[in-house]
Structures are given as C-alpha cells and as structure tokens.
The first five atom37 places (N, CA, C, CB, O) and aatype in JSON, in Angstrom:
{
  "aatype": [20, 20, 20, 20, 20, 20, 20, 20, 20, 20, 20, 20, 20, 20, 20, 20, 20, 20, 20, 20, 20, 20, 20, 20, 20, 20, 20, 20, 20, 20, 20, 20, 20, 20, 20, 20, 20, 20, 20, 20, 20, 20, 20, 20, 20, 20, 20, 20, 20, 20, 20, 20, 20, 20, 20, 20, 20, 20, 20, 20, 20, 20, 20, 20, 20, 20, 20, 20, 20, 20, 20, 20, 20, 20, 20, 20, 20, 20, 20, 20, 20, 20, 20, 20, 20, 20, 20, 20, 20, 20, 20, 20, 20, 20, 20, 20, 20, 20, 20, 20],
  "atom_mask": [
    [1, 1, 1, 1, 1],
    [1, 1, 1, 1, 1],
    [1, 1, 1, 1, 1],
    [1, 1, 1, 1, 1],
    [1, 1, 1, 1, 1],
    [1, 1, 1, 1, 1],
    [1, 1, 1, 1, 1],
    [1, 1, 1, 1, 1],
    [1, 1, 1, 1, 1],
    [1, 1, 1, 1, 1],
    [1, 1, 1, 1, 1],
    [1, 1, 1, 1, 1],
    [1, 1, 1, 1, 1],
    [1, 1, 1, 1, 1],
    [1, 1, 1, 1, 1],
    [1, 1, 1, 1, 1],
    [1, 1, 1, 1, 1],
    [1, 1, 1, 1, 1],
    [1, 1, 1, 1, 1],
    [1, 1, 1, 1, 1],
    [1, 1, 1, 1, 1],
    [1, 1, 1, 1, 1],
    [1, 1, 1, 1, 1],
    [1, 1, 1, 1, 1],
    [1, 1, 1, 1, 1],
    [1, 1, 1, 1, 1],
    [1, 1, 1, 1, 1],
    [1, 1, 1, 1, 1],
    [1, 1, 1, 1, 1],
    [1, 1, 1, 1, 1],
    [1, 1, 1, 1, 1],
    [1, 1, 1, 1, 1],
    [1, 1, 1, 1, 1],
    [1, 1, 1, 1, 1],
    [1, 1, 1, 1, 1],
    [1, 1, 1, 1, 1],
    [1, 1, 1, 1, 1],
    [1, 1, 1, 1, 1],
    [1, 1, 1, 1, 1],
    [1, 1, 1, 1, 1],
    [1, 1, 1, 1, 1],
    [1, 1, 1, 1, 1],
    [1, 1, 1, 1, 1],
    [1, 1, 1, 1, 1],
    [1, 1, 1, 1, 1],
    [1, 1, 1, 1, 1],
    [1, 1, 1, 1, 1],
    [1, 1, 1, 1, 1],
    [1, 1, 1, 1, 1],
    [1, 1, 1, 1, 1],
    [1, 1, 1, 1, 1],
    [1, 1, 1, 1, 1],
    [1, 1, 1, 1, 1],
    [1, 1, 1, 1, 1],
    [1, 1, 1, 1, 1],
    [1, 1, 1, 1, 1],
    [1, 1, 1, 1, 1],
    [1, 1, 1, 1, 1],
    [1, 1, 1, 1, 1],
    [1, 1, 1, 1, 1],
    [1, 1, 1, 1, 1],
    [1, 1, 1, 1, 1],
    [1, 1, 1, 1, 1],
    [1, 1, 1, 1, 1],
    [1, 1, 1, 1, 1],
    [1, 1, 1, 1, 1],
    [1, 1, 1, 1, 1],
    [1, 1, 1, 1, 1],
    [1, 1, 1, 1, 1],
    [1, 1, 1, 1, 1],
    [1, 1, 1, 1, 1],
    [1, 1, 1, 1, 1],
    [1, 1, 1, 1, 1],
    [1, 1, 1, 1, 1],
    [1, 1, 1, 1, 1],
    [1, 1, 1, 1, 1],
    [1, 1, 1, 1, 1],
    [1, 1, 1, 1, 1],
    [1, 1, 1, 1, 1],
    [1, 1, 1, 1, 1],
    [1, 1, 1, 1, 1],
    [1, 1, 1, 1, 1],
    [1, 1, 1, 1, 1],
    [1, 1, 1, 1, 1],
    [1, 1, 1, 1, 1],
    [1, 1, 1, 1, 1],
    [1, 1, 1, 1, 1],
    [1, 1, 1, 1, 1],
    [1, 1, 1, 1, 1],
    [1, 1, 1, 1, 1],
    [1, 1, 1, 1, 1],
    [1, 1, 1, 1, 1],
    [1, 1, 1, 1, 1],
    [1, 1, 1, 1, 1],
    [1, 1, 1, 1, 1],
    [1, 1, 1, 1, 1],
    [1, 1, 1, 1, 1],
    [1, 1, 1, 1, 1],
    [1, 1, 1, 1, 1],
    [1, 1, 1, 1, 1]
  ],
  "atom_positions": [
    [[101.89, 86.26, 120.42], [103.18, 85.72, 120.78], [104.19, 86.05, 119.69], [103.08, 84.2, 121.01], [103.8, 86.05, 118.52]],
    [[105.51, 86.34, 119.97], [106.65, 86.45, 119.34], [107.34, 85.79, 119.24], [107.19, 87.06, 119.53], [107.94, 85.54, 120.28]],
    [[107.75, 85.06, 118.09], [109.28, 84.01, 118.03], [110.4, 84.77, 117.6], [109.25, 82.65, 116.85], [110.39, 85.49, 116.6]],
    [[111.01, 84.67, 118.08], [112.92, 84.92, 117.53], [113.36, 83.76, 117.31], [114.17, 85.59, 118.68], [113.2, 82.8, 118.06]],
    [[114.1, 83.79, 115.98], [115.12, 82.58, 115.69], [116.13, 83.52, 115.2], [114.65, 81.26, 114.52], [116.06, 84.59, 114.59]],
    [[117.44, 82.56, 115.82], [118.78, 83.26, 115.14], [119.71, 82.11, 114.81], [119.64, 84.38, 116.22], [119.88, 81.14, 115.55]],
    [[120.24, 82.28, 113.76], [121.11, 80.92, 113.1], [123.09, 81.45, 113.38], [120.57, 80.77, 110.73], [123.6, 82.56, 113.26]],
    [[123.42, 80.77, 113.59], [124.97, 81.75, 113.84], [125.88, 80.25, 112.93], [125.66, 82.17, 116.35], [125.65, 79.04, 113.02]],
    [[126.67, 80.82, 112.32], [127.98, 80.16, 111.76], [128.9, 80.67, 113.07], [128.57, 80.82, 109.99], [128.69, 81.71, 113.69]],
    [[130.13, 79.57, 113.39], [130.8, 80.04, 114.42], [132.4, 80.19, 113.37], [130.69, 78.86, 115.96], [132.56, 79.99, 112.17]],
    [[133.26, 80.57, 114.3], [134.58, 80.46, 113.74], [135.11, 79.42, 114.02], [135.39, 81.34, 114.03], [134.76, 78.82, 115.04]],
    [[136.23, 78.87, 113.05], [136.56, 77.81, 113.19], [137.56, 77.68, 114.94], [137.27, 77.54, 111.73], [137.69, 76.69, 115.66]],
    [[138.05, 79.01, 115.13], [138.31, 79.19, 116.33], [138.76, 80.75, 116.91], [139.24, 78.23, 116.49], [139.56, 81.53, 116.39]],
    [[138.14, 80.89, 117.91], [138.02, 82.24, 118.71], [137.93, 82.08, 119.74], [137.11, 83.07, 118.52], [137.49, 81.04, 120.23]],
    [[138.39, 83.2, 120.48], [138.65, 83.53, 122.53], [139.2, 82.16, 122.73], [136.83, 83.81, 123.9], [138.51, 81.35, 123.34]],
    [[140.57, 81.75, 122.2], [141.03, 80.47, 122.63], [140.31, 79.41, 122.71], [141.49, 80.52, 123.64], [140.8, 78.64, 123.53]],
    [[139.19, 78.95, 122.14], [138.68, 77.54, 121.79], [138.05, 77.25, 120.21], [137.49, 77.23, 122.89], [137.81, 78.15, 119.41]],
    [[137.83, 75.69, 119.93], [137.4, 75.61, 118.75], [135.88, 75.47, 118.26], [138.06, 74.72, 118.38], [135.04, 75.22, 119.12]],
    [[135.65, 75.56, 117.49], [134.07, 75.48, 117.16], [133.15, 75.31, 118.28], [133.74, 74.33, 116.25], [132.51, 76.07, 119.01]],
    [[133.35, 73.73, 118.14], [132.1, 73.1, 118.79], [132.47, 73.36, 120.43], [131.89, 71.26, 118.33], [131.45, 73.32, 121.11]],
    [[133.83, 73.64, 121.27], [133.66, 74.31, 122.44], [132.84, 75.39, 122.76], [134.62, 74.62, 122.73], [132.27, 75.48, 123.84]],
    [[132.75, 76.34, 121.72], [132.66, 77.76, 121.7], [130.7, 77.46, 121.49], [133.84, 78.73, 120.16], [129.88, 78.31, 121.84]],
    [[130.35, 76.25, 120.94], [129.02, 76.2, 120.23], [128.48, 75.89, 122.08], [128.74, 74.67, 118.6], [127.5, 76.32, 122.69]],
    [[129.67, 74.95, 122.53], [128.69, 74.25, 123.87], [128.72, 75.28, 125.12], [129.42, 72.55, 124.53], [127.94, 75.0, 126.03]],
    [[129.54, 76.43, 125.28], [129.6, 77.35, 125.78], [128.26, 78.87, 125.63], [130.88, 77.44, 125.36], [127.78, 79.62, 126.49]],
    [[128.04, 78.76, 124.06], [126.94, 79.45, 123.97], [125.78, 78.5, 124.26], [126.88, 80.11, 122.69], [124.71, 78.88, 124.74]],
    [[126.03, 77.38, 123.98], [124.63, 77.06, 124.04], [124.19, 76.79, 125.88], [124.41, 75.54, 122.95], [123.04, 76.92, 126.31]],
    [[125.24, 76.45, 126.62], [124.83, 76.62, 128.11], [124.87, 77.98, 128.88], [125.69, 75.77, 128.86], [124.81, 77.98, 130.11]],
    [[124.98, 79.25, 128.09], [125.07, 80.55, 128.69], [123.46, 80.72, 128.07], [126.53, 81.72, 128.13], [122.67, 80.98, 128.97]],
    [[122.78, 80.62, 126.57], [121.47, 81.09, 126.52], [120.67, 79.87, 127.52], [120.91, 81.22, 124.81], [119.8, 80.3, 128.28]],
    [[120.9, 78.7, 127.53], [119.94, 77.95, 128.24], [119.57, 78.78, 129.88], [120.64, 76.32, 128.39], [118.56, 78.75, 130.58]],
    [[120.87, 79.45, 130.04], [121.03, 79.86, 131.58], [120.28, 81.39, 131.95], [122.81, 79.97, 131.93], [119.99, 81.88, 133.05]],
    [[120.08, 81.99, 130.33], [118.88, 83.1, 130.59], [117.58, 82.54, 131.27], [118.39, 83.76, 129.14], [117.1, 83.3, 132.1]],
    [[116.87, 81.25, 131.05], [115.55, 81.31, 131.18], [115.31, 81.69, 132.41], [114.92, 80.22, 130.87], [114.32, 82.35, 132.69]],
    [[116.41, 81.22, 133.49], [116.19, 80.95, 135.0], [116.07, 82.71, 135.33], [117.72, 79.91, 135.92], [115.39, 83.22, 136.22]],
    [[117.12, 83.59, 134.11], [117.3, 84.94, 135.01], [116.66, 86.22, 134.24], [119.02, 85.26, 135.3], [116.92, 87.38, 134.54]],
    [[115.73, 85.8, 133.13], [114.89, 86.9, 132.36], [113.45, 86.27, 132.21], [115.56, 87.29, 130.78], [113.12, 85.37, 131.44]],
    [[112.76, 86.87, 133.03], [111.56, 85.9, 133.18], [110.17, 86.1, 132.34], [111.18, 85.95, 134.65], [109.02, 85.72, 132.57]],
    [[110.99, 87.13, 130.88], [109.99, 87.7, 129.64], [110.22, 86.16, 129.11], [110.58, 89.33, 128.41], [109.27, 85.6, 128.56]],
    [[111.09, 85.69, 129.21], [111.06, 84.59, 128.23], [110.52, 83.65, 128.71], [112.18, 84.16, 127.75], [110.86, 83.21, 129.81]],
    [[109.01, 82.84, 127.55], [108.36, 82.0, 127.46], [108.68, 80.36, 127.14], [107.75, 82.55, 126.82], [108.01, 79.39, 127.49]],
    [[109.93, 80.4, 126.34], [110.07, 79.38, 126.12], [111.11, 79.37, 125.04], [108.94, 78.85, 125.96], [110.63, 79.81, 124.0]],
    [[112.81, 78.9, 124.88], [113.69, 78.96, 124.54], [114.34, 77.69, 124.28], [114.09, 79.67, 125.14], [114.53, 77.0, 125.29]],
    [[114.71, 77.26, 123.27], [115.45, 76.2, 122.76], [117.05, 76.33, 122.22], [114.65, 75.78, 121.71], [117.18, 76.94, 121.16]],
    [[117.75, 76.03, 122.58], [119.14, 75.92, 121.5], [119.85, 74.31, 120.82], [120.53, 76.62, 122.51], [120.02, 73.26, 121.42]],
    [[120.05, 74.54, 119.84], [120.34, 73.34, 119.21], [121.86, 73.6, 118.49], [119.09, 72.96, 118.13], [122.3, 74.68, 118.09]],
    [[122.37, 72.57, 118.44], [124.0, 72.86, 117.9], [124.03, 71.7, 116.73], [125.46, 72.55, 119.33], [123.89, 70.56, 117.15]],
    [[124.16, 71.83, 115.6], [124.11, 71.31, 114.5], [124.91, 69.85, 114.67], [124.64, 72.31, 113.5], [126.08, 69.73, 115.03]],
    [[124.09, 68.87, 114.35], [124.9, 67.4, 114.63], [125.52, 67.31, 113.02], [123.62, 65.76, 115.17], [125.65, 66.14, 112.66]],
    [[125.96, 68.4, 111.9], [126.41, 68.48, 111.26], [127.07, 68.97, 110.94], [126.14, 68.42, 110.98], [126.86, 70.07, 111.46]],
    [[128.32, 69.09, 110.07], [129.43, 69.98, 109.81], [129.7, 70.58, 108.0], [130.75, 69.03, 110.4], [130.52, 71.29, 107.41]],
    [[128.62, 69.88, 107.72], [128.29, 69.96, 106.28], [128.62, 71.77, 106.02], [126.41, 69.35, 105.97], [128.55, 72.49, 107.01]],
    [[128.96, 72.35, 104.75], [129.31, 73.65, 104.74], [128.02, 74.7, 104.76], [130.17, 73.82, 103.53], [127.93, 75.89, 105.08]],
    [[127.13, 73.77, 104.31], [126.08, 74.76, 104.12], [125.22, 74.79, 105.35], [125.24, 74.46, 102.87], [124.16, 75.42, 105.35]],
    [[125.57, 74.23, 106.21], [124.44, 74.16, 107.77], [124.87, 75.17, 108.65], [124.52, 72.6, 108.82], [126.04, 75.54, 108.49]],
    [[124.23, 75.7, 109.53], [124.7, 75.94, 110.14], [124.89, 75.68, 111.51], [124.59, 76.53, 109.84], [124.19, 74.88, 112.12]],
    [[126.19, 76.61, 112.21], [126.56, 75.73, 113.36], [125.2, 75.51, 114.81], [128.1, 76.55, 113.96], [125.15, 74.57, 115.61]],
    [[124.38, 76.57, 114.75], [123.59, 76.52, 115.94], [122.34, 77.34, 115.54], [124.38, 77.11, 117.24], [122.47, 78.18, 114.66]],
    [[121.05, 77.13, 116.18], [120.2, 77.96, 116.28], [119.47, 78.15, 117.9], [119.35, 77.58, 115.19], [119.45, 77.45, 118.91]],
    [[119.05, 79.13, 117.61], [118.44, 79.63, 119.15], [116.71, 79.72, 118.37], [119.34, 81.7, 119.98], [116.75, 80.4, 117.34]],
    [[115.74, 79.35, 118.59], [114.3, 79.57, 119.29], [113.59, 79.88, 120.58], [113.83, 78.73, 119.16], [113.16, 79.01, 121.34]],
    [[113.48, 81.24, 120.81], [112.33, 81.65, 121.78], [111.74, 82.33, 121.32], [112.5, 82.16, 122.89], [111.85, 82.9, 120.23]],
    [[110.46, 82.4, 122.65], [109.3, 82.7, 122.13], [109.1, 83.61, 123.37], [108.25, 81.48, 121.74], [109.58, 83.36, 124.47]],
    [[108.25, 84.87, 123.03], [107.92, 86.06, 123.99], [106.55, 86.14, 124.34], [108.27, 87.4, 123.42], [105.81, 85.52, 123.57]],
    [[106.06, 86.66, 125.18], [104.63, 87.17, 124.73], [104.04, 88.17, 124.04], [104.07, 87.35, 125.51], [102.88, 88.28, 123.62]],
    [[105.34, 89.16, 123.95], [104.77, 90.29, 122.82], [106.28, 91.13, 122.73], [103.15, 91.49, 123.5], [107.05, 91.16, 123.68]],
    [[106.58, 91.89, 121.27], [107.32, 92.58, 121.63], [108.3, 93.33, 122.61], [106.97, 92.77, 121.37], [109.51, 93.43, 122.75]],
    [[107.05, 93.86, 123.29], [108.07, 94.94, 125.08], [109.07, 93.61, 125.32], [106.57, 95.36, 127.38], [110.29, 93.62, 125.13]],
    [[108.28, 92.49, 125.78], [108.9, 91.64, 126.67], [110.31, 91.39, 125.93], [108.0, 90.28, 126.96], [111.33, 91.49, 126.61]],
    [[110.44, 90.99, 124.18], [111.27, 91.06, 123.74], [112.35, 91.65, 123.72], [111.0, 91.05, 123.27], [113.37, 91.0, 123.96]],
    [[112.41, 92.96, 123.46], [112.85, 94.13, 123.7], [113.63, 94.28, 125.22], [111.65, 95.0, 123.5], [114.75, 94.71, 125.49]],
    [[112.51, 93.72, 126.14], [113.37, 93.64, 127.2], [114.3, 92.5, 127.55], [112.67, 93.8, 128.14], [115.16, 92.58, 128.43]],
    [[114.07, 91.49, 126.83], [115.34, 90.39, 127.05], [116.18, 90.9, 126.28], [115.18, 88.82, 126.68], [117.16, 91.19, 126.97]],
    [[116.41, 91.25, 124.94], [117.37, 91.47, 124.53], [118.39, 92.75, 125.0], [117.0, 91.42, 123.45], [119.45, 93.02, 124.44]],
    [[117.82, 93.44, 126.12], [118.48, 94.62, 126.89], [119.16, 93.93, 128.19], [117.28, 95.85, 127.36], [120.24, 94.14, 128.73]],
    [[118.42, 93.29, 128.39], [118.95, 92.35, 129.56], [120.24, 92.42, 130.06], [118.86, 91.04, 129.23], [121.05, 92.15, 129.17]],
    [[120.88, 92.74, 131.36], [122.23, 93.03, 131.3], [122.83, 90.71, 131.02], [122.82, 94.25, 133.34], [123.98, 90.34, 130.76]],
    [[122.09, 90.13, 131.13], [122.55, 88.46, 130.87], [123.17, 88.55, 129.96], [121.58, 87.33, 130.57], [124.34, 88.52, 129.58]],
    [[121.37, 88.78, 129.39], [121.47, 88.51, 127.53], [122.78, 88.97, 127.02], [120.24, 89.51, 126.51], [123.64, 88.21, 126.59]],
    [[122.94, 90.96, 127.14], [124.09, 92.03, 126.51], [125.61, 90.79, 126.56], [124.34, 93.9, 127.92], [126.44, 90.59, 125.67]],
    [[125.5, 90.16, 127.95], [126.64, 89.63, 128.2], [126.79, 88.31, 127.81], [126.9, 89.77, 129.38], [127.81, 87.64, 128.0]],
    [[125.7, 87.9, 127.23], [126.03, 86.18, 126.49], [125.8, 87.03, 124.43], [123.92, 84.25, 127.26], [126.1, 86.19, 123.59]],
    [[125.58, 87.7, 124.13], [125.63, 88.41, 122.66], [126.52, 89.14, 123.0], [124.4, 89.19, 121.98], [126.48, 89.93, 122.06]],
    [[127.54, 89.6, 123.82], [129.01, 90.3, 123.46], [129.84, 88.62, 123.15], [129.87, 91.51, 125.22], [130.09, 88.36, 121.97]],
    [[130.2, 87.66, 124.13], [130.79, 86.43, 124.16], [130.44, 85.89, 122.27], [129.96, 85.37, 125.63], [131.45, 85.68, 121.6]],
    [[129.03, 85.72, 121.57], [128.52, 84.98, 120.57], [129.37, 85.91, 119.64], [126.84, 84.84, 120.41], [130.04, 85.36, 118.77]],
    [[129.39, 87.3, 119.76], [129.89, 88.54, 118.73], [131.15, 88.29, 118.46], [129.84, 90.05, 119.28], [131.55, 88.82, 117.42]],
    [[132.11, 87.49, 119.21], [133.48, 87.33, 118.8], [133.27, 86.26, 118.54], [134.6, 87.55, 119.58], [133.73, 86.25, 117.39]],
    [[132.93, 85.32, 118.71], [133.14, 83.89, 118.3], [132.16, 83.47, 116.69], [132.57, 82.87, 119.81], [132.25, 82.44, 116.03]],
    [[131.24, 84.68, 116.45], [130.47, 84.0, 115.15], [130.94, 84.57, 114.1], [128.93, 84.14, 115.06], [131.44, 85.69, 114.15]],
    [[130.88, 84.06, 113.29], [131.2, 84.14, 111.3], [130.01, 84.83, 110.96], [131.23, 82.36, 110.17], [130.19, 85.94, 110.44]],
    [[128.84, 84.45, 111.13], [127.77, 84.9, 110.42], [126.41, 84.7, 111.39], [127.72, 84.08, 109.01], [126.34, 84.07, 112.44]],
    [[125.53, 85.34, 110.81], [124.11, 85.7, 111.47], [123.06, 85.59, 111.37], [123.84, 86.45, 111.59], [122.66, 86.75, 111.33]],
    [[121.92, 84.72, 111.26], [121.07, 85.24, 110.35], [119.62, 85.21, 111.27], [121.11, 84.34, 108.87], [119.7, 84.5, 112.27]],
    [[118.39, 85.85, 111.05], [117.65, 86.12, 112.5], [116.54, 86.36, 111.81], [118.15, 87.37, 113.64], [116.45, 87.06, 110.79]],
    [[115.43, 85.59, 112.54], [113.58, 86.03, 111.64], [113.28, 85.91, 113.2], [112.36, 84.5, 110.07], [113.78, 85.09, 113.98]],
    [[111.97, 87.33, 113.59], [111.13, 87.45, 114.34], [109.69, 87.52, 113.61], [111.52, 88.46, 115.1], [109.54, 88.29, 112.67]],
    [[108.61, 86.68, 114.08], [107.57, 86.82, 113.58], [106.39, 86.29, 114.95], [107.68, 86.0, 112.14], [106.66, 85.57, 115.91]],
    [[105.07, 86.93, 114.61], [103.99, 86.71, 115.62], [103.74, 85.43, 114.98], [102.67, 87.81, 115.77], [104.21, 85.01, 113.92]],
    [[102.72, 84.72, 116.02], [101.62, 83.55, 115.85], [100.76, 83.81, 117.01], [102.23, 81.92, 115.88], [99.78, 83.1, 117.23]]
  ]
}
C-alpha cells in the first residue's frame, strides 16, 4: 500500500476568496474524488483548527494500493482539475509518499 500526504499553506487570499473559504472549497472538491477515481482506497482531508504561523493550513491523506493506481489518480482528468484550483490558491507545499 501507498500513502500520499500533502500539507499546503494557503494564501491569505486568492480567485476572490479568503483562506479558510478557499481551505473549505478544496477540501469538498478532494473529498468529491473518492466517488469519481476508484484507485483511491481511502482519503482524508483536514483543515487546520489553527491559525498559529507555523501550522499549516490543510492536509490531504490517501492511501493507494500500489503506485500505478497512484499515478493514475494523480492523472485523473478530477484530480488535474481540483490541483490546477489548489495551484493558485496555495503559498506552499509540502508532500511524503511512502509504502506500509
């Protein structure tokens, strides 16, 4: 099995809304992959109940069954189109894939 985690800082504001709009917008566009990429095993998003400087604003957890499948969500015409939307609205990035 494969996990992806990705941590995103957002902007304080982009595509006409502020943070935490922009956080609840991504976070109901990845929830809305599971129904339409069916590599994915199991996906979480969480939006930081903090604003502290050093946190960050959101993370994503899923889990694959192996690479390909990976590979193929992240090609996904969904996915391409909920990571173009995250690409303008985030500050920063940060991303670990590892097996278990």
């Amino acid at each position: 099995m494969v996990k992806h985690v990705v941590m995103w800082k957002l902007k304080d504001f982009a595509e006409g809304a502020g943070k935490k709009a922009n956080a609840l917008k991504i976070k109901s566009s990845l929830e809305g992959l599971k129904s339409k990429i069916q590599e994915i095993k199991f996906l979480e998003v969480g939006v930081s109940i903090s604003d502290a400087p050093d946190f960050y604003d959101m993370v994503l957890i899923s889990e694959f069954k192996d690479m390909r499948d990976m590979e193929s969500y992240r090609n996904h015409p969904e996915h391409v189109k909920a990571a173009e939307f995250i690409g303008k609205v985030q500050f920063e990035r940060k991303v670990v894939d590892y097996t278990v």
